[in-house]
Wavefront OBJ file of the C-alpha trace (Angstrom):
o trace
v 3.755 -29.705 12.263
v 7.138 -29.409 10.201
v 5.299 -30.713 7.184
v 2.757 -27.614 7.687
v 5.912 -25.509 8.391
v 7.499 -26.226 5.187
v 4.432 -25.768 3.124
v 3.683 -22.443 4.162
v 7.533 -21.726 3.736
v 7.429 -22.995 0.231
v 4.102 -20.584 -0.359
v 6.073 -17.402 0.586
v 8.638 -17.758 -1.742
v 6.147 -18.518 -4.621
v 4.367 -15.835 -3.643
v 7.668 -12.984 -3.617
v 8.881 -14.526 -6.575
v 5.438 -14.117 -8.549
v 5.602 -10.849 -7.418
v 8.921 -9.918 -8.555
v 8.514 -11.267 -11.713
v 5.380 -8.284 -11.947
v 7.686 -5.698 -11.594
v 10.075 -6.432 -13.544
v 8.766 -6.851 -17.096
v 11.098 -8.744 -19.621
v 12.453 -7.816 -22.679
v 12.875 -10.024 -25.990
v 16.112 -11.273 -24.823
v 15.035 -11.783 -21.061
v 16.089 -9.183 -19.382
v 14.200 -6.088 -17.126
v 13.739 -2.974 -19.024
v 14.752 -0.355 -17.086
v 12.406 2.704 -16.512
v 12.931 6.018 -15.886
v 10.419 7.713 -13.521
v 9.777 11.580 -15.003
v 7.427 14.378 -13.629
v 5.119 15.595 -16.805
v 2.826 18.264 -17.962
v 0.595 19.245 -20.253
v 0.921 20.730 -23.885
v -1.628 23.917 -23.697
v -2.950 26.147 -26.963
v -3.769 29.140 -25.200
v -3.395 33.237 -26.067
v 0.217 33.783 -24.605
v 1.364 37.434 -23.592
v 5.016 36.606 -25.175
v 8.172 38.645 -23.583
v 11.726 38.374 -23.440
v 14.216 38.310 -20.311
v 17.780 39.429 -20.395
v 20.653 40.651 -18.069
v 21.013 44.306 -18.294
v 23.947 46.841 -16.799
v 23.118 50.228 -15.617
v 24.700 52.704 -17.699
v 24.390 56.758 -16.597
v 22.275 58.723 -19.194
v 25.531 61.401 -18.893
v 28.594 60.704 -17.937
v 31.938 62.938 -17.860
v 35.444 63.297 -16.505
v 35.495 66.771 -14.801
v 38.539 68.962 -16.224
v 39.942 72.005 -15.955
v 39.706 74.674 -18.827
v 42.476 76.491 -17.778
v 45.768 75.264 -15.855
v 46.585 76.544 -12.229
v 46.570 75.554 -8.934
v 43.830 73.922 -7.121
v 43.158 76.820 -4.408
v 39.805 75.057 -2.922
v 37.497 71.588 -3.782
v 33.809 72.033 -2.837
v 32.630 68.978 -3.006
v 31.885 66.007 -0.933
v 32.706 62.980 -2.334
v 29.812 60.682 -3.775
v 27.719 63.704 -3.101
v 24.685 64.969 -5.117
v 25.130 68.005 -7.424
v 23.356 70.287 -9.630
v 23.976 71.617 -12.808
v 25.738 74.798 -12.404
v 27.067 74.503 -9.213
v 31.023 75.083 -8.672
v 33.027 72.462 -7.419
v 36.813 73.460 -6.948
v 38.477 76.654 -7.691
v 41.938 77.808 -8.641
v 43.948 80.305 -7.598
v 43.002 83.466 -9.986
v 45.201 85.814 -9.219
v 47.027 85.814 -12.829
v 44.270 84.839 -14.685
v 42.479 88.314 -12.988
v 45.174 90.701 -13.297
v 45.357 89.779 -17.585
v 41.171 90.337 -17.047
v 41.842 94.301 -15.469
v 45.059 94.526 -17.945
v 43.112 93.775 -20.895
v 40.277 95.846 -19.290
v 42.762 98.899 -19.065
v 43.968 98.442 -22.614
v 40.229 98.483 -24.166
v 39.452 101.473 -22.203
v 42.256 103.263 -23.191
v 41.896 102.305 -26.997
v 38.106 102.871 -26.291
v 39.492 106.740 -25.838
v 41.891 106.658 -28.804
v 38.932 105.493 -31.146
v 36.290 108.487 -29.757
v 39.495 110.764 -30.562
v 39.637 109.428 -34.113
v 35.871 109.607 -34.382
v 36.067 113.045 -33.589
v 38.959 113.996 -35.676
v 36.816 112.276 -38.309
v 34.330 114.400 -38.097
v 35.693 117.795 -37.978
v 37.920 116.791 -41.102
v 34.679 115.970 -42.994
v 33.359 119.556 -42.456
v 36.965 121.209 -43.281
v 37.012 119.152 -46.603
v 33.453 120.422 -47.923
v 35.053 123.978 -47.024
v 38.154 123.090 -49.009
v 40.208 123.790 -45.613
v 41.906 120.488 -45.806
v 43.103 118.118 -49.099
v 41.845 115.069 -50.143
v 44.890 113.217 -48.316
v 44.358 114.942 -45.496
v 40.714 113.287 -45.673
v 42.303 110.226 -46.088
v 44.623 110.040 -43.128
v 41.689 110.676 -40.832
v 39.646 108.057 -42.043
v 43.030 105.676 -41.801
v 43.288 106.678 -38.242
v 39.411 106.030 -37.509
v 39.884 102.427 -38.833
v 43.121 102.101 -37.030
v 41.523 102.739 -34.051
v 38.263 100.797 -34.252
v 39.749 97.677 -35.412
v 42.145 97.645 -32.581
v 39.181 98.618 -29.637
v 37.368 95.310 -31.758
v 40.847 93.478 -31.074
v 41.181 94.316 -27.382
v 37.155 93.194 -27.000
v 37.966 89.544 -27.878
v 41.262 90.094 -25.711
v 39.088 90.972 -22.729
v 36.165 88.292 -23.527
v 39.186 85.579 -23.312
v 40.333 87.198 -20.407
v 36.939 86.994 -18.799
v 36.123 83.659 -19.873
v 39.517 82.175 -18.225
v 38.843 84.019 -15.133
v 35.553 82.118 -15.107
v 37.195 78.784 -15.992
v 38.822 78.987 -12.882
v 35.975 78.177 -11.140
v 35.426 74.847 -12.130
v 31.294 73.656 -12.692
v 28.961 70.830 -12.617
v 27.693 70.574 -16.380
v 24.504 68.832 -15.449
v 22.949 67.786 -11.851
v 23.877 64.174 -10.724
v 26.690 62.238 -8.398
v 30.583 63.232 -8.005
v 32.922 60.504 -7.405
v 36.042 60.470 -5.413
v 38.895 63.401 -5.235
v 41.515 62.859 -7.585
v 43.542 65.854 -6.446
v 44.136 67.503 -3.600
v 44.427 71.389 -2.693
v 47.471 72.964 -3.995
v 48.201 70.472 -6.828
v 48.627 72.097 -10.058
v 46.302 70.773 -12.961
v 46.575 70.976 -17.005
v 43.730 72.501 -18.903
v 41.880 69.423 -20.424
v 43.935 66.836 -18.921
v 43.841 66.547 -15.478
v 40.909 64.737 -13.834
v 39.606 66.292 -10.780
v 36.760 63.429 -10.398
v 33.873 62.225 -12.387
v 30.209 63.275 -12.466
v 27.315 60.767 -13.563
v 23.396 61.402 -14.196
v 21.586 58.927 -12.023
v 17.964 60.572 -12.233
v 17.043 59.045 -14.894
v 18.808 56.233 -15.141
v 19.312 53.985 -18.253
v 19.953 49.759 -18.401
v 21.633 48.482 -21.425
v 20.880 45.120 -22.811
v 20.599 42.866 -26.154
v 18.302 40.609 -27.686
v 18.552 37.956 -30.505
v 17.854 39.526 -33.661
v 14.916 37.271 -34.169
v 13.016 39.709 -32.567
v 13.566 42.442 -34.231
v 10.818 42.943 -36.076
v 8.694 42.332 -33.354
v 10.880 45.438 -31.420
v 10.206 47.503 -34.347
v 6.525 47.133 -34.769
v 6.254 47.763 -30.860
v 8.597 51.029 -30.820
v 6.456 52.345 -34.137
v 3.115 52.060 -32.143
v 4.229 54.398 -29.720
v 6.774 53.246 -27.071
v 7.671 49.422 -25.136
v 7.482 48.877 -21.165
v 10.018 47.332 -19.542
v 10.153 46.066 -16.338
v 13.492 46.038 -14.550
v 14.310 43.094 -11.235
v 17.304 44.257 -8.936
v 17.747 41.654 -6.110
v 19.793 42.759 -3.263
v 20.130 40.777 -0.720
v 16.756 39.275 0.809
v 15.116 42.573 -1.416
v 13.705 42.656 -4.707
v 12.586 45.151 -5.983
v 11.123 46.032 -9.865
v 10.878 49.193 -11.908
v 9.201 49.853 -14.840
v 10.620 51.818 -17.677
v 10.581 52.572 -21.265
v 12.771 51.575 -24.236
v 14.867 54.473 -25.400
v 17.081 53.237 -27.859
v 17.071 50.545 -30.293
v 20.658 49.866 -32.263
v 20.838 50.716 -35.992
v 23.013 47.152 -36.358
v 23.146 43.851 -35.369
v 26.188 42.802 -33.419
v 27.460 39.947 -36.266
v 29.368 37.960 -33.747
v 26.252 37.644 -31.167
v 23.291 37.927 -33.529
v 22.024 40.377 -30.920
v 20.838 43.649 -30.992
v 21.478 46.587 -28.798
v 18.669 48.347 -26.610
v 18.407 50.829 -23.645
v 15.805 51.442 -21.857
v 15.174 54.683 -19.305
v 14.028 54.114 -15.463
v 13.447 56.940 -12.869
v 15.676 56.944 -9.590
v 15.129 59.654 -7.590
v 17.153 58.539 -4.782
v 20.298 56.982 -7.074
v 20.113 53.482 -5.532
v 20.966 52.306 -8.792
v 24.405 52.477 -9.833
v 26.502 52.184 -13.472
v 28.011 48.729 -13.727
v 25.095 47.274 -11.598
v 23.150 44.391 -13.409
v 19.680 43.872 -13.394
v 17.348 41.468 -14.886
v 15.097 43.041 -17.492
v 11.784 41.755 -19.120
v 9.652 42.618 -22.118
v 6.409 41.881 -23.311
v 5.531 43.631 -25.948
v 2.831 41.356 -28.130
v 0.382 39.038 -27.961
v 1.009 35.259 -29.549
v -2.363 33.678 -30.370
v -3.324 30.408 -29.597
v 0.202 28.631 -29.840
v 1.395 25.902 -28.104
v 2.767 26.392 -24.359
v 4.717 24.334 -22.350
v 6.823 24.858 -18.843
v 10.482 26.347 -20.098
v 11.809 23.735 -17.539
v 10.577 20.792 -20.457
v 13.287 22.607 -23.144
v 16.452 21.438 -23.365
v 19.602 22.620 -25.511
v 20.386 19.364 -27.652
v 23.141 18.650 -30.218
v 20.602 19.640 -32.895
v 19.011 22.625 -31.280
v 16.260 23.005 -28.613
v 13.699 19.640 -27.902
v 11.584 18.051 -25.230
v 10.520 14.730 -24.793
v 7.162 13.845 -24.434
v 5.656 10.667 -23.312
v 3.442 8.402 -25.132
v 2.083 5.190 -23.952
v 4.909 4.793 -21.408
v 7.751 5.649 -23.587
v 9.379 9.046 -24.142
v 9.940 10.611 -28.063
v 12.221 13.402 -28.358
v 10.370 16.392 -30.484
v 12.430 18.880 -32.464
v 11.066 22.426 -31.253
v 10.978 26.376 -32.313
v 10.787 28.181 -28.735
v 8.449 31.316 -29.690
v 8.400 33.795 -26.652
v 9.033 33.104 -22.891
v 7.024 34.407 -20.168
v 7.209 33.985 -16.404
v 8.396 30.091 -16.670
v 5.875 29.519 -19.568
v 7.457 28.893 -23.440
v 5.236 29.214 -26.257
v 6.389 26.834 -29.015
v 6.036 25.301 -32.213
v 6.911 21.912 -33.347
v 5.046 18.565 -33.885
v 3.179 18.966 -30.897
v -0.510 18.750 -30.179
v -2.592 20.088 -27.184
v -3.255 17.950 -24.373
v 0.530 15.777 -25.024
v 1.831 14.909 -21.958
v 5.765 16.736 -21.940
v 8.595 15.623 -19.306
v 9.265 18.590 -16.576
v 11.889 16.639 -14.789
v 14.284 13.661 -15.391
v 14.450 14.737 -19.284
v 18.240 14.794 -18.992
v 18.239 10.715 -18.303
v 16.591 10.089 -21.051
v 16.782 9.290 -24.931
v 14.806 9.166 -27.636
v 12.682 5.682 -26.731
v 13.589 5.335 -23.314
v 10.760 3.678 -21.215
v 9.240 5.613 -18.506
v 6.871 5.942 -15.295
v 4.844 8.959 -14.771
v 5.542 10.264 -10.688
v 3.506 13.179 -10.929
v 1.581 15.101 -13.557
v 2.532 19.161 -12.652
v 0.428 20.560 -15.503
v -3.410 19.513 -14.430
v -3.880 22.476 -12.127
v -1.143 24.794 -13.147
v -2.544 27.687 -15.105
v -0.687 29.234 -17.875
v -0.820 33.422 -17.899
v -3.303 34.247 -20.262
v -2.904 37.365 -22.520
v -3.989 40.457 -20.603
v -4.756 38.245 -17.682
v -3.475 36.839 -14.461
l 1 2 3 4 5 6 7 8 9 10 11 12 13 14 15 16 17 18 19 20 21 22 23 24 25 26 27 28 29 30 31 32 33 34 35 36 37 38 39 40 41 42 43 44 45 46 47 48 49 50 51 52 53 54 55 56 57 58 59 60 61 62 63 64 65 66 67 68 69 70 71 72 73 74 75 76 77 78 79 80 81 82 83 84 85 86 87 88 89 90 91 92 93 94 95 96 97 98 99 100 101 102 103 104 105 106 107 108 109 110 111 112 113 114 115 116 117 118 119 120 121 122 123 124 125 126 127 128 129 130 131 132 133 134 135 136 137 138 139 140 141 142 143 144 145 146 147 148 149 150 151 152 153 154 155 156 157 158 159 160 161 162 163 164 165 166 167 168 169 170 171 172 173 174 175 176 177 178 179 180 181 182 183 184 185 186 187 188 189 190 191 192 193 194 195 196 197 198 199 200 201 202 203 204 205 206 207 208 209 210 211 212 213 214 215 216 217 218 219 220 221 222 223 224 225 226 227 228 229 230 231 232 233 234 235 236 237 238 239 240 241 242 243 244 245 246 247 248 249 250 251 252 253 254 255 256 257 258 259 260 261 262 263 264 265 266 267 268 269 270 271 272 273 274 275 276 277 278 279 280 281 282 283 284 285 286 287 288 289 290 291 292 293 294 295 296 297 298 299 300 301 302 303 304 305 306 307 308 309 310 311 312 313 314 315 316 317 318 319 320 321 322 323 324 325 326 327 328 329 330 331 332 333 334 335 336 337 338 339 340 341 342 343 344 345 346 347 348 349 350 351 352 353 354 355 356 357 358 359 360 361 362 363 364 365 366 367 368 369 370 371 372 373 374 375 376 377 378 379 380
């Protein structure tokens, strides 16, 4: 019995160690190469609806600091704070009572020259029928005419008096110059304010509303020829909280420059919001898709990496992984369309990329790509 015991003791260890020696394959020197297990997908040459994604920041189409015209004292606010306005409406007053008594005073004054002037009219014209009867002298002509002048030219001077009269007595109401949102009080009843420098609060346009945002200038062009054929969607992501919700909109405004120290380009785009949920400063996440990319190479964006010597991937052939140089095209919901020494049907690494270098040997865990379907152009 012990000899059987020892004998099938002996054939255990044989067989583990055979077994061992399976997994671990040896290099030149002797020792295990160590693999790197990777998740990998397909390369696909496929029509690709290419877009762009950046972060955006609401901006109000109109935005102002509401000021007096005229100094005074604030006599009555009528507006609630954060509260919707409309264009026109009057939203604190001050106390008119000197800016009305220089409106009748200058009314008084015009009235009264308004007399003088019919006098001189008159005069006027009963000294032009004494002259052609040679009752009156040529001077005498004169000094009517003088007087006529006098008179009109100071009724003309007491009109502008009395329009800047009027118009100050209307500054003292103070106005919304377009509908959207007040802010916050910045002064209270019976604080005095200075004409174009005190702020009484601000007033922004919310309805529509515009996001601001920039794109490499390596897609200019591809702006340009977009805008020129009439106009580019946009579609606008604002998550808050366990919400999302997405808004589509239209480019508005392209930049005339590129920023030199980005190598970006300026852009707004207009949304509607009717109810002002959207606020300036807020960001949101904006996409673009404005062309088509024909049959170029796609890949999951999660393959790309940022190397020392721009953006690569690895890709995996016969169990070891080759880093590839690559030109990312156009992104799209996850998706990259590419270009680089790539051919359809190469098997890419999705995950583990970052643990490897250019020769490292690997195992394939899972292949992602064989029944993932890339967006087609115009298609789901």
């Amino acid at each position: 019995m012990k000899i059987w015991h020892w004998i099938l003791i002996t054939a255990v260890v044989a067989a583990v160690g055979y077994r061992v020696s399976l997994s671990e394959p040896t290099s030149p020197t002797g020792q295990a190469n160590r693999t790197i297990q990777v998740v990998v997908a397909p390369v696909k040459r496929t029509d690709f609806s290419a877009g762009w994604q950046a972060i955006g920041r609401v901006v109000a189409k109109s935005s102002v600091e509401i000021k007096p015209r005229v100094e005074g004292q604030i006599s009555k606010l009528l507006f609630s704070e954060g509260a919707q306005v409309s264009a026109g409406q009057v939203l604190a007053e001050l106390d008119d009572s000197d800016y009305r008594n220089k409106w009748q005073q200058a009314k008084a004054v015009l009235a009264h020259d308004q007399a003088l002037l019919k006098k001189a009219q008159a005069d006027l014209a009963r000294a032009t029928v004494l002259l052609q009867k040679k009752f009156i002298s040529e001077a005498d002509m004169n000094s009517a005419q003088a007087a006529e002048q006098s008179a009109a030219a100071l009724v003309q001077q007491d009109n502008a008096s009395l329009d800047i009269a009027s118009r100050n007595l209307e500054y003292t109401r103070i106005k919304a110059p377009f509908s959207g949102r007040v802010g916050a009080h910045l002064v209270s009843v019976g604080a005095t304010v200075q004409a174009y420098s005190t702020v009484l609060t601000s007033l922004n346009q919310l309805d529509p509303i515009a996001v601001s945002f920039s794109l490499p200038e390596k897609n200019l062009s591809d702006l340009q020829l977009a805008l020129r054929k009439g106009g580019l969607e946009v579609t606008a992501q604002v998550n808050a909280g366990t919400l999302t919700e997405q808004r589509h909109g239209q480019v508005s405004f392209l930049d005339n420059n590129v920023d030199s120290s980005s190598g970006s380009v300026a852009l707004k785009a207009d949304f509607a919001n009717p109810h002002g949920e959207w606020l300036p400063g807020q960001y949101i996440i904006v996409k673009l898709a404005p062309r088509t990319l024909s049959q170029v190479l796609v890949v999951p964006s999660q393959a790309l990496q940022q190397g020392p010597e721009g953006l690569q991937l690895f890709v995996v052939i016969k169990g070891i992984a080759q880093k590839i140089a690559v030109e990312e095209l156009a992104t799209n919901d996850g998706w990259s369309a590419i270009q680089g020494e790539l051919q359809q049907g190469d098997m890419v690494v999705t995950e583990g990329q970052f643990r490897l270098n250019d020769g490292s040997p690997v195992t394939v865990a899972h292949n992602r790509g064989a029944n993932n379907a890339v967006k087609l152009a115009g298609k789901e």
